[in-house]
C-alpha positions in Angstrom: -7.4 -2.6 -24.3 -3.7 -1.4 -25.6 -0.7 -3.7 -25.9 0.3 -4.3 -22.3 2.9 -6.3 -23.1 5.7 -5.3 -20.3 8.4 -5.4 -23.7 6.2 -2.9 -25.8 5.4 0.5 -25.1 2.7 2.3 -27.0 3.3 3.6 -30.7 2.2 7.0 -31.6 0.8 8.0 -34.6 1.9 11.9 -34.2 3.1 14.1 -31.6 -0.1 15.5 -30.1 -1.0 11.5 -29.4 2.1 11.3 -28.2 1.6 14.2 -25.8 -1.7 13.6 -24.6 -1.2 10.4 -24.1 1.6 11.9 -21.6 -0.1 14.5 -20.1 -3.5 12.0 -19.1 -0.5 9.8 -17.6 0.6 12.4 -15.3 -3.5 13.5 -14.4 -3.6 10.1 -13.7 -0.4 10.2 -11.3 -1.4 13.1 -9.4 -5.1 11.6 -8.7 -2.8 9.0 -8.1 -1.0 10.5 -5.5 -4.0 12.0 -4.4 -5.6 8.5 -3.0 -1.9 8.2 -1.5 -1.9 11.0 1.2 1.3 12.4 -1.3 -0.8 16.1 -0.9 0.9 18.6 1.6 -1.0 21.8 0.9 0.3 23.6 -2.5 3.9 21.3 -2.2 4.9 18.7 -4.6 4.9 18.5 -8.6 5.7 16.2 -11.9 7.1 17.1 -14.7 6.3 15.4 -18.5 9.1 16.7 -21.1 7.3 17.6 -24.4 7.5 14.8 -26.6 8.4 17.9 -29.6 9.9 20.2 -27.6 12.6 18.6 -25.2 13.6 22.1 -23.5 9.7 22.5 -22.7 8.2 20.2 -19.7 4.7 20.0 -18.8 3.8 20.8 -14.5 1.0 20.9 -12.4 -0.5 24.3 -11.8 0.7 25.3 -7.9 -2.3 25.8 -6.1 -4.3 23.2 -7.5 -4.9 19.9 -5.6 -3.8 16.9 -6.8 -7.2 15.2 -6.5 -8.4 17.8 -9.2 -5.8 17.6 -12.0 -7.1 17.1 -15.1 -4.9 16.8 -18.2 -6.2 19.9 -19.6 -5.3 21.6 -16.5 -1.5 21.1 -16.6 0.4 24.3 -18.0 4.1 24.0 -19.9 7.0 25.7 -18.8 10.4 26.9 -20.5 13.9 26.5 -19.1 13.6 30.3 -17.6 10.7 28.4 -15.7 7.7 30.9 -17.9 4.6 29.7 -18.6 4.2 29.1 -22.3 1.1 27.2 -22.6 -1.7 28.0 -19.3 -3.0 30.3 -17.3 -1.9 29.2 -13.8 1.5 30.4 -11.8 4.5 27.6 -11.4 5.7 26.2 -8.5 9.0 28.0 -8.2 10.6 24.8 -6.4 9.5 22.5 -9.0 11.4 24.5 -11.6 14.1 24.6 -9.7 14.9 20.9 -8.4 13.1 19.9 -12.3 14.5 22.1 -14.7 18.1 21.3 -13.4 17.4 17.2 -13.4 16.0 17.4 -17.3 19.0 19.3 -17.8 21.6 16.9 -17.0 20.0 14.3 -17.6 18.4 14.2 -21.5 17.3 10.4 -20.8 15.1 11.6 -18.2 11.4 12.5 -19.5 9.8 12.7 -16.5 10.4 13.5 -12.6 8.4 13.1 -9.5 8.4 15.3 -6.0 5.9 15.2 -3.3 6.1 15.8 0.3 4.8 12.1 1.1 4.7 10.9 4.3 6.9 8.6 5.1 9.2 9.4 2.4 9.8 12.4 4.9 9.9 10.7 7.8 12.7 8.2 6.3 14.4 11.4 4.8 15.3 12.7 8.8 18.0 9.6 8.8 20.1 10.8 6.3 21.0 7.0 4.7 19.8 5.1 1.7 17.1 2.5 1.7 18.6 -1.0 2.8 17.1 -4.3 0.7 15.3 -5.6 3.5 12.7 -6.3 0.5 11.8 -7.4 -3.0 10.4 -4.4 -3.8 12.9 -2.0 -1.7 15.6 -3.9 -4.4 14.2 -1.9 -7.3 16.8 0.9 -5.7 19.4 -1.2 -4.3 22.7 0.4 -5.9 20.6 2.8 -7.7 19.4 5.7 -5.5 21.5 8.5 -4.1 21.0 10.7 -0.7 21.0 14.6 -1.0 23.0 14.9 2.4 22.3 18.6 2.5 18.9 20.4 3.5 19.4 24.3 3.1 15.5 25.2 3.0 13.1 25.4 -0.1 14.5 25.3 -3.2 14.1 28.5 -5.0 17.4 28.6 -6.6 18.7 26.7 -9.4 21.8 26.6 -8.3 20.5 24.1 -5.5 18.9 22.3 -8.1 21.6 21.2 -9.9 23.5 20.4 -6.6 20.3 17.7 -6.5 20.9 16.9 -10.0 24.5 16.4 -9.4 23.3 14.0 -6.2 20.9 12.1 -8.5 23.7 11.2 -10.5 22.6 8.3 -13.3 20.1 6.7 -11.0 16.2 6.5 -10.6 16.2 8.0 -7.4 17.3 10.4 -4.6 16.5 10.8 -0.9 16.6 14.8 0.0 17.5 15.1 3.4 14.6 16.4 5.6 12.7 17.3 2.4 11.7 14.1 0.7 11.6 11.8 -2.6 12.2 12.4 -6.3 12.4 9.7 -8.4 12.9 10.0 -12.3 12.2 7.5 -15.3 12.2 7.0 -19.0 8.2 7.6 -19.0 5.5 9.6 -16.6 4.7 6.2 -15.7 8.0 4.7 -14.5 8.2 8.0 -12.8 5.6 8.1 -11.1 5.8 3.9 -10.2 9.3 4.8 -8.5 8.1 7.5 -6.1 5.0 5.1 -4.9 6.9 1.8 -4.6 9.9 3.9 -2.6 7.7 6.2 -0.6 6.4 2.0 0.6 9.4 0.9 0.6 10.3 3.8 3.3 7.4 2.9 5.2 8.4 -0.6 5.5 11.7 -0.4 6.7 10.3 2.9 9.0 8.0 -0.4 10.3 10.6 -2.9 10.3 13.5 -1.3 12.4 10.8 0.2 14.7 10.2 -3.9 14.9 13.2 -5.3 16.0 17.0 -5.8 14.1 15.7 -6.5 10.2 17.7 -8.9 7.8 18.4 -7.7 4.9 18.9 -9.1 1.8 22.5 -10.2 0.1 24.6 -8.2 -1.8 24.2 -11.2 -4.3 20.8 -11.3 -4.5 20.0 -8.0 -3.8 22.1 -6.8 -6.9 20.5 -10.2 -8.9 16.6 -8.2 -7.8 17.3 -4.9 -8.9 17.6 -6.3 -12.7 14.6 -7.8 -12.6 12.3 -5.7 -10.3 14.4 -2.4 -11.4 14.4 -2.2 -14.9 12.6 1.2 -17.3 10.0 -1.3 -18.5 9.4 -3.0 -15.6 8.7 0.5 -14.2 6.4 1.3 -16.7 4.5 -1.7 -17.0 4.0 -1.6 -13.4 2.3 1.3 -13.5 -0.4 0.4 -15.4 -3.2 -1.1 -13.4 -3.0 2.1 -10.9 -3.5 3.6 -14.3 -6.5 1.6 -15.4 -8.1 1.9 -11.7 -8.0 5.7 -11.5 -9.5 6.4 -14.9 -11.9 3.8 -14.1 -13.1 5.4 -10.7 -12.4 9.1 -12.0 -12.7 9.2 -15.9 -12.8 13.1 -15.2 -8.8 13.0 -15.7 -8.5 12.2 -19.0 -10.1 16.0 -20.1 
């Protein structure tokens, strides 16, 4: 067992480690996301930026189920959005909304976009999560809402109008579309979009419920430091990690 202290991520000895390491954490995230319900037909995608290349990202392969990923399976794209390393097609979307958040944002390594359930259902109101929760405070004061649906995203041009919506945060709610959530590491990443797509659920469950109270500005703002944080992200990740290699060891090929 590595290091799981939630102060200490893993050292590397060289790049490919480095790498691999990377890309079995985002086969892992998309079996992941799988065992979620995040699948909606060829939709949805994550992006790894190469640990030695930072203009190159690594994607799933569009057409391929989540539920099938395999490390070896993921293909790397350049900024043009060409395959440089892989035999399958890109999603077209994914380079779009992707390329233009690693782009204006060099601190983020990794990005995360499915059509989940609820976190399309809770796009339709147009508003940012409240902190009716512990966990919902992970994003209190550091999501934004894409106010603007316009159809698929094929352009870049509407991909940095996302990117320019995500501002500095972890987080954005696209309106009638869905999540993306960004971090540090695949793994913080990937923890964002399945803690917020929950988090949407919840309140979805607790308006439908009656007249929820949410948390303080105080405390709420007191939460996200300590709930919210890159490492707290990361680390959080990491028994969904241990339980998916565990039941599907396949991944890690």
């Amino acid at each position: 067992m590595s290091d799981r202290r939630p102060h200490k991520f893993p050292q590397f000895e060289s790049v490919d480690a480095e790498r691999m390491h990377m890309k079995q954490r985002m086969a892992a995230a998309f079996r992941l996301f799988d065992r979620f319900g995040f699948n909606e037909g060829v939709a949805g995608h994550l992006t790894g930026r190469d640990p030695e290349h930072p203009d190159l990202f690594w994607v799933n392969p569009l057409g391929m189920s989540f539920g099938q990923v395999r490390a070896s399976d993921l293909i790397c794209v350049d900024r043009k959005g060409e395959v440089v390393v892989g035999d399958w097609p890109v999603n077209t979307a994914a380079f779009a909304i992707h390329s233009q958040v690693h782009e204006a944002r060099p601190d983020v390594n990794a990005a995360a976009h499915t059509h989940s359930p609820y976190g399309r259902a809770f796009s339709t109101l147009g508003k940012p999560l409240a902190p009716l929760t512990q966990d919902a405070c992970a994003f209190y004061g550091d999501h934004a809402v894409f106010d603007d649906y316009t159809g698929v995203v094929l352009d870049v041009e509407e991909g940095k109008r996302i990117a320019h919506a995500l501002g500095g945060t972890k987080a954005c709610i696209l309106r009638n579309h869905g999540l993306l959530t960004v971090g540090e590491t695949v793994d913080e990443a990937a923890w964002w979009f399945i803690t917020m797509d929950r988090s949407c659920h919840v309140q979805l469950m607790a308006d439908a419920a009656g007249d929820p109270i949410p948390i303080d500005h105080e405390h709420a703002t007191l939460t996200q430091t300590q709930v919210g944080t890159h490492v707290g992200g990361w680390f959080s990740f990491q028994p969904l990690y241990d339980k998916i290699v565990a039941d599907q060891p396949d991944l890690l090929d």
